[in-house]
N, C-alpha and C positions, 0 to 999 in steps of 0.2 A: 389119760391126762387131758385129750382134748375133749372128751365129754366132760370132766369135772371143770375145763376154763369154761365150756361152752354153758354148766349148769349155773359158775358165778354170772356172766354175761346176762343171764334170761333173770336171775333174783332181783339183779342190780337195774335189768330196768324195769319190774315189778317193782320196786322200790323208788324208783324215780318217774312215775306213771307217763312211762312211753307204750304199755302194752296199749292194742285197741280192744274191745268189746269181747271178743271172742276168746282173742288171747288171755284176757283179765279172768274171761268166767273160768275155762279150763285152768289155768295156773293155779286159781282161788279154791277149783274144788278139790286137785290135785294134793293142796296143802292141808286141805281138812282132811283129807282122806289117809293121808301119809304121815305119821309121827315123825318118820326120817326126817322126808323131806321139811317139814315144817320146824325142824329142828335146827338146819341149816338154814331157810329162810332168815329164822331167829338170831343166829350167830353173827349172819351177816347185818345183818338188822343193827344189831350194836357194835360190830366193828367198825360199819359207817360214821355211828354215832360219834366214838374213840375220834376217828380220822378228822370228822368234821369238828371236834373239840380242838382237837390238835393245832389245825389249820387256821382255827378263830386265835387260839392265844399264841401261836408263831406271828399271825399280823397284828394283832395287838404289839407285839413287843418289838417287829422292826416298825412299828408308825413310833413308839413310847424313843426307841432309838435314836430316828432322823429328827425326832423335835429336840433331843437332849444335844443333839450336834451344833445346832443352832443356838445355845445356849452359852454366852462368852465362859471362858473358862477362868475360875477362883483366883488363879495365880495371874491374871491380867490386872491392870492396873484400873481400878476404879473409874469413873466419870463422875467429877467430884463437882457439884454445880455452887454455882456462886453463894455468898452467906447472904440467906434473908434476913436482912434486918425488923424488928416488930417490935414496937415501942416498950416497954416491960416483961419482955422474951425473951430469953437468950438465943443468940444464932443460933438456924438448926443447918445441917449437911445432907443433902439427900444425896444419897447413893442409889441411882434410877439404876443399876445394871443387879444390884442385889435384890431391889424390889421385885425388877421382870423375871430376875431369876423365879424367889419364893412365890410369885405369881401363877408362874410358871406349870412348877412342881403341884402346887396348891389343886392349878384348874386337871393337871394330869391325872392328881389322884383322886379327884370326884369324877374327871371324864373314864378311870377305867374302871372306879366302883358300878358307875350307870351302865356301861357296856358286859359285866359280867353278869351284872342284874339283868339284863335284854332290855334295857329303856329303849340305847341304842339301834337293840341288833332283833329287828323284825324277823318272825323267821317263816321267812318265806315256803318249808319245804314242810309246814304242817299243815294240810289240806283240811276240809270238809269233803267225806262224799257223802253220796244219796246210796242207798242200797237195794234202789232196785234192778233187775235181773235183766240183763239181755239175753235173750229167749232165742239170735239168730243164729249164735253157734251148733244148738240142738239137730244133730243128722240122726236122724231116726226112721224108719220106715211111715210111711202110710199107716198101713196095716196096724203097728206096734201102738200108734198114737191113736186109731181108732179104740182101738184095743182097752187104751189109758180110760179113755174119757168114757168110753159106756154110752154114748149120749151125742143125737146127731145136734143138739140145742145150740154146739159150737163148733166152727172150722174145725177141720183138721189141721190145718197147719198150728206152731205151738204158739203162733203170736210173734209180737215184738217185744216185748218187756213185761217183764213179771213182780209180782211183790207175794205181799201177805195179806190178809182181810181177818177177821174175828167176827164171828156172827155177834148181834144186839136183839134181838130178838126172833120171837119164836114163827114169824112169815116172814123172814129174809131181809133184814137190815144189815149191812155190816157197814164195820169203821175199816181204814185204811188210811196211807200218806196220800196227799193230794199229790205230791213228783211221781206217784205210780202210776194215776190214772190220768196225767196232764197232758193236753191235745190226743187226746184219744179217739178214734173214732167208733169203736165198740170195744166195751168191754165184757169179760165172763170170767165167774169163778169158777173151780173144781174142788170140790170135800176127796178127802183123804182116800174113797173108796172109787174115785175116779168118774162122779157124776158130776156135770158142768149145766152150768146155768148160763144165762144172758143176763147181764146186770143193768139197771141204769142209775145214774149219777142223782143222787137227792139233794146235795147240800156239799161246797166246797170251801173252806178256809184256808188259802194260798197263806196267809200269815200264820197259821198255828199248823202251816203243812198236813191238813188235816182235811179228811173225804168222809160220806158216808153217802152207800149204795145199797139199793134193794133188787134181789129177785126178782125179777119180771113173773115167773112160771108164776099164776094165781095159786097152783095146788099144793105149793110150798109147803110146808109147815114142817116143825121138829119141837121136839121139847126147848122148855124156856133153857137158856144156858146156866150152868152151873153156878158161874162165879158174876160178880159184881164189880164198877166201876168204882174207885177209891177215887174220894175228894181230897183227901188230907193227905198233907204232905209225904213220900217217902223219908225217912230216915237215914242218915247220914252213915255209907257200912250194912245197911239192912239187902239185906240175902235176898237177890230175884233172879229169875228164870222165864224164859222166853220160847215159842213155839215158833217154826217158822219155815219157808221153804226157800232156802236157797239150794237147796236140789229138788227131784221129780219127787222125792218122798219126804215128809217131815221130818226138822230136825231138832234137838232140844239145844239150849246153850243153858249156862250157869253164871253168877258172875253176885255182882252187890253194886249199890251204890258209893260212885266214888266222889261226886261232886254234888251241891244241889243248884248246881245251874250247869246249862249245857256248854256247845262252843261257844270261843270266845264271850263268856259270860251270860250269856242267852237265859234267862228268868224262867222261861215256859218248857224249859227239857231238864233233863236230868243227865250228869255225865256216870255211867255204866262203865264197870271195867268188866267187859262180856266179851268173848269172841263172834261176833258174827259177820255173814257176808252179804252180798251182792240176793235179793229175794228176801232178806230178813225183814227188809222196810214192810211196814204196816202191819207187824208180830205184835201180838201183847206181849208187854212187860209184867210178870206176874210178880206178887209178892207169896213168902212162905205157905199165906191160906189160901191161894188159889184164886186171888182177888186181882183184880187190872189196877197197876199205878202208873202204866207207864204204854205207849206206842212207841217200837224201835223205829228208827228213819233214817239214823246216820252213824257214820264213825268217823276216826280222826287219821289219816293217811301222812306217813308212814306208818303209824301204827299197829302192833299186830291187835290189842284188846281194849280199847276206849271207843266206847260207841255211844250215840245219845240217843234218849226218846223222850219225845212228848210227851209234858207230864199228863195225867190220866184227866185232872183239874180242868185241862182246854177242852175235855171233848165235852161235855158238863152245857157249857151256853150252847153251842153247835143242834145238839138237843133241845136245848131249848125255842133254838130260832127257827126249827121247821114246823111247817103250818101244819094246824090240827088235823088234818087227814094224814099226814106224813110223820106224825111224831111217833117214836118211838121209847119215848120215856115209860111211857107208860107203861110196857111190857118189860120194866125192871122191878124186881121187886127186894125189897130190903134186907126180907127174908134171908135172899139168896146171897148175901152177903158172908164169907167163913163159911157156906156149905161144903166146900172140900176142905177144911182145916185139920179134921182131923184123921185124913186118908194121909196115906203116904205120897213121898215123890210120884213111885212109878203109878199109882193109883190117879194121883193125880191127872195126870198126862192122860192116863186112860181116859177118864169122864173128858175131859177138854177137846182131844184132840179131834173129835167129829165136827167141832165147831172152829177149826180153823181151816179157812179158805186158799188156796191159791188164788193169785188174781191176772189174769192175764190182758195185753192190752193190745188193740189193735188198731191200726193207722194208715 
């Protein structure tokens, strides 16, 4: 019994974000990793919901109450004002206590239309967060993380904050969110096979939340990437999937577009109904052919699957505005545009997944 009070205690405030950093990651991976658990997560999730519905239209209806109290009662005797006289009028009677009444009733019932609709009623408890990773909870040996990386090119320790990266080309370009690599003071990636690089910052977009970084190592190189950046708009319901690490090893999510603007109405994202977590910031958004429409960077808190990404469209000028030694455009080729369309999912994922990055940050 007092482990099952103590498991509501620990959801309820993952749900009301009182965990700190550490707490948040382990809870978050615990969830993904656990159908149980994340099952109950869920429950509670909407029995809050229930509670907090509840609690809005019990105060609605004692506020609808104490105004109707105030309101002289039908079987009192009128307030019957003097006859105005008006040259080819007949007298008129106003009755001031019938008017404030229908006045009354009038503004209550356009004041509780507005407040079911939310004009009223801000709601404070639907957050924005960023999804990138805090890296300080990780206790892991020395040895184990030497182990990881393959590669003296980066600390041993695992860093401070983690995201995602996508390679852009075939000598070490990649895209990412700029919240992942912000006040940084080094940063490095690591490919899926555990070899880490030293990165530097090329080009930053704090308004379209948007990075791009290169390899340092000259010796760099890998074949050009699969898939291509999409100009044109995602579709409304159109089927996408994502690569990303919010743990030590890649992970996939699934999901479609549900909105074509992100939070709070945001023109330059996309809102996603996806699962993902804390690490998933700076993941491609893929579409069905294996094509970029989209950079994950956020989701919506409480929630368990609305998440937004940068539509593909911003990164577009970003490319554009780095100077001719640093452009990267050019190692796109149009070609490569639908080159995985006709592989399958898991096929997919195969060719891709050497070209997504962890990106770790340090400060």
């Amino acid at each position: 019994m007092n482990e099952a009070i103590h498991l509501l205690n620990e959801i309820d405030r993952y749900l009301n974000g009182e965990m700190d950093g550490p707490e948040l990651a382990a809870f978050e991976q615990l969830r993904l990793q656990d159908p149980g658990f994340r099952a109950k997560v869920d429950e509670q999730l909407e029995f809050c919901k229930v509670l907090r519905s509840y609690g809005e239209r019990r105060e609605l209806q004692e506020k609808l109450s104490r105004i109707a109290a105030l309101i002289p009662s039908s079987r009192s005797e009128p307030e019957i004002l003097p006859e105005i006289k008006v040259p080819a009028i007949r007298p008129v009677r106003v009755l001031w206590t019938s008017i404030a009444a229908a006045a009354t009733v009038a503004l209550l019932i356009a004041g509780a239309s507005l407040w079911f609709s939310g004009y009223f009623r801000p709601d404070d408890s639907i957050r924005y967060r960023e999804l990138k990773r805090d890296l300080d909870y990780i206790k892991r040996s020395q040895n184990a993380i030497i182990n990881d990386m393959k590669s003296s090119k980066a600390p041993v320790n695992p860093g401070k904050f983690g995201g995602t990266g996508f390679i852009l080309s075939q000598d070490g370009y990649l895209a990412t969110n700029y919240h992942v690599i912000e006040n940084s003071d080094s940063i490095y990636v690591q490919d899926d096979r555990g070899n880490a690089y030293k990165v530097k910052l090329v080009f930053q977009d704090p308004a379209t939340d948007l990075a791009i970084l290169k390899i340092l190592d000259s010796t760099f190189r890998m074949p050009g990437p699969p898939y291509s950046i999409v100009t044109r708009p995602a579709d409304l319901g159109e089927e996408v999937y994502t690569l990303g690490y919010p743990k030590d090893n890649i992970v996939y999510g699934k999901g479609y577009i549900s909105a074509e603007t992100g939070f709070r109405d945001d023109t330059s994202s996309y809102q996603v109904t996806l699962n993902v977590n804390p690490g998933n910031s700076g993941g491609p958004l893929l579409d069905s052919r294996g094509d970029i429409v989209g950079i994950v960077s956020g989701k919506q808190t409480p929630s368990m699957d609305i998440a937004f990404a940068v539509k593909s469209s911003c990164l577009e000028p970003l490319l554009d505005s780095l100077s001719q030694e640093d452009s990267v455009k050019y190692n796109f080729l149009p070609s490569r545009s639908g080159m995985l369309a006709h592989l399958s999912r898991v096929d997919q994922i195969r060719k891709m997944q050497d070209y997504i990055f962890v990106v770790k940050v340090y400060n």
